[in-house]
C-alpha positions as CSV (number, residue, x, y, z in Angstrom):
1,X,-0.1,115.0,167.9
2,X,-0.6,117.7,165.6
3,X,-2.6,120.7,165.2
4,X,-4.1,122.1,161.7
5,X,-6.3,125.1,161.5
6,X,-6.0,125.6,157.6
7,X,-6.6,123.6,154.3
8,X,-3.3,124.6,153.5
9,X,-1.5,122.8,156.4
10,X,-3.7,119.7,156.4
11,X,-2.9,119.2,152.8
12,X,0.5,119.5,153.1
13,X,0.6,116.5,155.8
14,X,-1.8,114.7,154.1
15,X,0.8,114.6,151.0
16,X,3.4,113.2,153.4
17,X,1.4,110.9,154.5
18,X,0.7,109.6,151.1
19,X,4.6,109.7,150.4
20,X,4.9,107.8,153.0
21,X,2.6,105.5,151.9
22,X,0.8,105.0,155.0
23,X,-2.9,103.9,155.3
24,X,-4.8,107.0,156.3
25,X,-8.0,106.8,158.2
26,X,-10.3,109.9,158.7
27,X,-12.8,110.2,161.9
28,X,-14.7,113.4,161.4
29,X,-16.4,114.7,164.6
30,X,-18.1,118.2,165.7
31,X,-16.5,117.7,168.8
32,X,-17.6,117.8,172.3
33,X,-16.4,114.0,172.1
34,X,-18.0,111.1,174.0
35,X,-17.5,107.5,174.3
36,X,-18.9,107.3,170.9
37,X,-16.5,109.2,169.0
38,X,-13.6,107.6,170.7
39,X,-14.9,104.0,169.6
40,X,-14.6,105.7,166.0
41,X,-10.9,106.2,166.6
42,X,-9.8,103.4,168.5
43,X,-11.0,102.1,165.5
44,X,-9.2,103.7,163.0
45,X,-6.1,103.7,165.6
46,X,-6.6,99.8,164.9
47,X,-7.3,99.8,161.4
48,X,-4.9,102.4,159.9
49,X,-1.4,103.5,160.1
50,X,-2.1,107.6,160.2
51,X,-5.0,108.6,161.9
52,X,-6.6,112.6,161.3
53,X,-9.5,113.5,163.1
54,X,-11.8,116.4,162.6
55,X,-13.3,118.8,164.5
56,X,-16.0,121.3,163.1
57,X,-19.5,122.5,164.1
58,X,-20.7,122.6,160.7
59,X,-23.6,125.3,160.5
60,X,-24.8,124.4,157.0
61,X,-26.6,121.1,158.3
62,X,-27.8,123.3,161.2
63,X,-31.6,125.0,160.1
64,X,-32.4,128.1,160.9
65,X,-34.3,127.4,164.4
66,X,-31.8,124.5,165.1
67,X,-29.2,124.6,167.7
68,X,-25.5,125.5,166.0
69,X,-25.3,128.1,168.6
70,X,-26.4,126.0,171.7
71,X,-24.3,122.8,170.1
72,X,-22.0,122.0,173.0
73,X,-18.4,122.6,172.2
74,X,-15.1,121.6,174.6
75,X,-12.1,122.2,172.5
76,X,-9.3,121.9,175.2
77,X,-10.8,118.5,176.8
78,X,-11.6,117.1,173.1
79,X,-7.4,117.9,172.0
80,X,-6.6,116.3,175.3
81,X,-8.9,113.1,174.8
82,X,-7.6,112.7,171.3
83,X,-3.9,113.2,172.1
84,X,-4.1,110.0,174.7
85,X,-6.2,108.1,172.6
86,X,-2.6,108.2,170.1
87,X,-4.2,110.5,167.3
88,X,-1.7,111.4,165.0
89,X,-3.7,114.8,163.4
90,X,-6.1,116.9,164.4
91,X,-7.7,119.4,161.6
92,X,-9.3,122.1,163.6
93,X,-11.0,124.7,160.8
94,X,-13.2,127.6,162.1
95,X,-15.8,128.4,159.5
96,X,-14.7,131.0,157.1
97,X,-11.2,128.2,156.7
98,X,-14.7,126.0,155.5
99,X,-16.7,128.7,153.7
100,X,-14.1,131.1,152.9
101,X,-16.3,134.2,150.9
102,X,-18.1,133.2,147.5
103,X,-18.2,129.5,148.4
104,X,-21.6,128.2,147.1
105,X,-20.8,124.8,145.5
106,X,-22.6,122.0,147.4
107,X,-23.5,118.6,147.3
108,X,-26.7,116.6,147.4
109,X,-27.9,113.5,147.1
110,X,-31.1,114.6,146.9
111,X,-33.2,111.2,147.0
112,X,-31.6,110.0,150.3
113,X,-31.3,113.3,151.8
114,X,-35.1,114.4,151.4
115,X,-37.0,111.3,153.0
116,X,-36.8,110.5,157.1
117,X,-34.9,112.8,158.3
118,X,-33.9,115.1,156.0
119,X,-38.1,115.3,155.4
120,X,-37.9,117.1,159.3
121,X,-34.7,118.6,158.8
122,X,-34.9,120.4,155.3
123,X,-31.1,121.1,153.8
124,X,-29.4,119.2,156.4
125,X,-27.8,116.0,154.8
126,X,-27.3,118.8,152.0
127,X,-24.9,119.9,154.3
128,X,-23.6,116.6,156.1
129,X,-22.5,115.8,152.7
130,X,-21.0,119.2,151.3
131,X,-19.0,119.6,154.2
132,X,-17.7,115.3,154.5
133,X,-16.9,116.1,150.7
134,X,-14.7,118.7,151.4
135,X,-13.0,117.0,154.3
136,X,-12.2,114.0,152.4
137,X,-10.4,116.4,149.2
138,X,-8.6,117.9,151.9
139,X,-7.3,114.7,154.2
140,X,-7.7,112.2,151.0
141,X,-8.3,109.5,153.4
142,X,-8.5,105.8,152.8
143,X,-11.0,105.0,155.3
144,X,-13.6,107.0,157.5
145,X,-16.0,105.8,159.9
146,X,-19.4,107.2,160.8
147,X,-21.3,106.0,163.7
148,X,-24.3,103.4,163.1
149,X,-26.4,105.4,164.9
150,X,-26.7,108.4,162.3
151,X,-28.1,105.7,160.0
152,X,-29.4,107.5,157.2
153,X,-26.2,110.0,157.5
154,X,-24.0,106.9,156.7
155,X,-25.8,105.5,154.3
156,X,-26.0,109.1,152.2
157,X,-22.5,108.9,152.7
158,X,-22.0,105.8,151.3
159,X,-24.2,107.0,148.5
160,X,-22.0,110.0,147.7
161,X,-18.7,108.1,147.8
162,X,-19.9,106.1,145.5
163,X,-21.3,107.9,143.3
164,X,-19.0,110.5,143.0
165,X,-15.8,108.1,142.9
166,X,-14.0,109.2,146.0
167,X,-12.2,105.6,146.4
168,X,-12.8,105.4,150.2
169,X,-13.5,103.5,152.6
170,X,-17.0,104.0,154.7
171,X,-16.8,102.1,158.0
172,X,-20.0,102.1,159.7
173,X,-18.9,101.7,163.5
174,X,-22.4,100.4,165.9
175,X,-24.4,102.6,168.0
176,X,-22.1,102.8,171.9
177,X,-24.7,103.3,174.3
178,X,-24.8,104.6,178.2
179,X,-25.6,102.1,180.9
180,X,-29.1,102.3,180.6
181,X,-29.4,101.7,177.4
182,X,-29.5,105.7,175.8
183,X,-27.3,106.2,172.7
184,X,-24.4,108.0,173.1
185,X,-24.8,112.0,171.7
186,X,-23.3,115.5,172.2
187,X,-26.5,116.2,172.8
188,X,-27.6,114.4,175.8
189,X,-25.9,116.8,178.2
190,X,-28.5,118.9,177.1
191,X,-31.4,117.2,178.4
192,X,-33.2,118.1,182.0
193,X,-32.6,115.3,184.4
194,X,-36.4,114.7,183.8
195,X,-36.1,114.5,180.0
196,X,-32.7,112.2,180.5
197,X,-34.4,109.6,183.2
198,X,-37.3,109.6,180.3
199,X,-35.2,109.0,176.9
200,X,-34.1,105.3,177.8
201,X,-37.2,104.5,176.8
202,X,-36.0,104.6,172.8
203,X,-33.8,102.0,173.5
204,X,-36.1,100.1,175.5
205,X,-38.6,100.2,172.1
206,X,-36.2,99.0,170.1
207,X,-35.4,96.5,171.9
208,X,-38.8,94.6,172.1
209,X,-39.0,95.3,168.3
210,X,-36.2,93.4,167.6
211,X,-37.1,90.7,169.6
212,X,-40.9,90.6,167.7
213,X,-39.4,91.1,164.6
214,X,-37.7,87.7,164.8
215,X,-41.3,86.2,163.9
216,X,-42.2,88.3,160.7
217,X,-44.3,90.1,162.0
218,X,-46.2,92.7,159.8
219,X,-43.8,95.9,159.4
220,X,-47.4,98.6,160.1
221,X,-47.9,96.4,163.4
222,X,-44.4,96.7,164.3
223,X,-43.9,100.2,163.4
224,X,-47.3,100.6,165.7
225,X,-46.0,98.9,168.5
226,X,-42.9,100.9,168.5
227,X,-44.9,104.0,168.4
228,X,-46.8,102.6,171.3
229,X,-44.5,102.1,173.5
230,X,-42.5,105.4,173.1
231,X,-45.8,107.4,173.2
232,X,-46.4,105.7,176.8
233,X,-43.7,108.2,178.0
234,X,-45.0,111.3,178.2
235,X,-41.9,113.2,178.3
236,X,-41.8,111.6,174.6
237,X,-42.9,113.9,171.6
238,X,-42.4,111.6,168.8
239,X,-41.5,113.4,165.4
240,X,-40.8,110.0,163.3
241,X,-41.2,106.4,163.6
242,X,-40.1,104.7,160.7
243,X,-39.0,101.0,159.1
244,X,-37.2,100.7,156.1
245,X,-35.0,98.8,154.2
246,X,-31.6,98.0,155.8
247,X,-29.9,98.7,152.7
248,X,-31.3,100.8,150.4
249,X,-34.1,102.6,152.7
250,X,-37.2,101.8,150.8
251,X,-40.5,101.7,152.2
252,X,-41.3,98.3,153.2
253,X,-44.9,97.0,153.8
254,X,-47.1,93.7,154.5
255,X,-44.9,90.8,156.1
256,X,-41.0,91.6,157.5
257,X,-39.0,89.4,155.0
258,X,-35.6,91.2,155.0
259,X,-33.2,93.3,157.6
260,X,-34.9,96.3,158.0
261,X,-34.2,99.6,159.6
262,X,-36.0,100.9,162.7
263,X,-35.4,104.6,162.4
264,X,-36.4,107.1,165.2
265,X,-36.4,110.6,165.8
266,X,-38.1,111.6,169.2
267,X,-38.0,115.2,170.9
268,X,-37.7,115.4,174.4
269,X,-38.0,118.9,175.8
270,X,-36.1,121.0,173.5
271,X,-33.4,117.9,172.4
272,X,-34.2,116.1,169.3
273,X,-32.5,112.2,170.0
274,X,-32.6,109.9,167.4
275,X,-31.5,106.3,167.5
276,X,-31.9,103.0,165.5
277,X,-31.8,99.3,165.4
278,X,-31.1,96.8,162.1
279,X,-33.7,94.0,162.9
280,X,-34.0,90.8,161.0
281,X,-36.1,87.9,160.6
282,X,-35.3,84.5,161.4
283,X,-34.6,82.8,158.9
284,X,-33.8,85.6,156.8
285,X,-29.4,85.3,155.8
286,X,-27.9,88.6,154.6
């Protein structure tokens, strides 16, 4: 496995690799890797020939009071977990590599990035999508894959890919999930025991909303009875409940007739968790 620290040197390889003519698939990460990330590059290890994973804490989608200092960070056992999981690259930038002095382009797409979210989170897809833009001109992969479980971060993505003409790949990879049901995050090692007994319950939520929303129900009464539920834990301080479309993320109201997106963002202590679920009614054929 190799190790890049500069644009420079991950350029380079990524011109070999294109000489080669090998299919290149790109998993970026901030590290601190979990079951999660390593479904993202088994895969890519399955789907591509070259395979270059990221690792960068990326302060510009980190707010002010947010935690880019407390973000949890393992480089050694991250390297180690990649190296026997047969990744062929590893770009490892430190910030000023990133944001050398002067750097102020960025890039927004500002309708995605300012509802859900990005509405709780001011600039922060702002900088999801500056710094995945600058990743893929560096690695000019084929493919990358984002997690399901940052919903509206993939679909932004797919947005900006799109829109600016990069010619790659998204694949969206579903949410992996603990044994009791709690998405998969960097930041669940950050949670009391109290507050990690407690978060299951976002899983358990969506659960029963997918099941009601197999009869149509109407999307207010479903988004209430998600609230609900989550609110019944009182370790639970709910910051966002929301359904939209699966697709394009519209509002949705009166009767569920299409896959929708439930979309939570719930603080427990001082962890914000969020987590989703793609529900559709039957009957409904995407």
């Amino acid at each position: 496995m190799r190790l890049y620290r500069t644009r420079e040197e991950m350029r380079a390889a990524a011109r070999v690799f294109r000489a080669q003519g090998a299919f290149v698939g790109l998993v970026p990460t901030m590290g601190y890797l979990h079951e999660g990330h390593m479904e993202l590059v088994r895969r890519a290890r399955a789907g591509c020939e070259k395979v270059v994973v990221s690792i960068f804490v990326n302060p510009t989608q980190f707010g002010p009071n947010e935690d880019f200092d407390a973000y949890p960070r393992d480089t050694e056992r991250d390297l180690k977990l990649l190296s026997e999981a047969g990744v062929d690259t590893v770009f490892l930038p430190d910030v000023a590599e990133l944001y050398p002095p002067g750097c102020e382009t960025i890039v927004e797409a500002p309708t995605l990035s300012r509802i859900l979210m990005g509405r709780l989170r001011p600039g922060h897809f702002r900088g999801v999508t500056t710094i995945v833009a600058k990743l893929f001109n560096i690695v000019r992969p084929d493919r990358a894959y984002f997690g399901e479980k940052d919903y509206q971060q993939l679909q932004i993505i797919r947005r900006m890919v799109q829109d600016l003409d990069f010619g790659i790949e998204i694949a969206g990879v579903p949410t992996m999930r603990e044994r009791d049901g709690l998405a998969m995050s960097s930041r669940n090692v950050l949670l009391t025991p109290e507050d990690r007994a407690a978060a299951p319950v976002l899983n358990r939520a969506l659960d029963e909303a997918e099941a009601l929303a197999r009869g149509r129900p109407d999307v207010a009464a479903l988004r209430k009875q998600v609230k609900d539920r989550i609110s019944a834990e009182t370790r639970a301080e709910i910051r966002s409940v929301d359904l939209r479309d699966a697709e394009t993320l519209a509002p949705l109201r009166g009767r569920l007739d299409r896959p929708a997106v439930i979309l939570l963002a719930v603080r427990f202590g001082k962890v914000l968790l969020i987590d989703q679920r793609v529900v559709t009614p039957e009957g409904d054929h995407e």
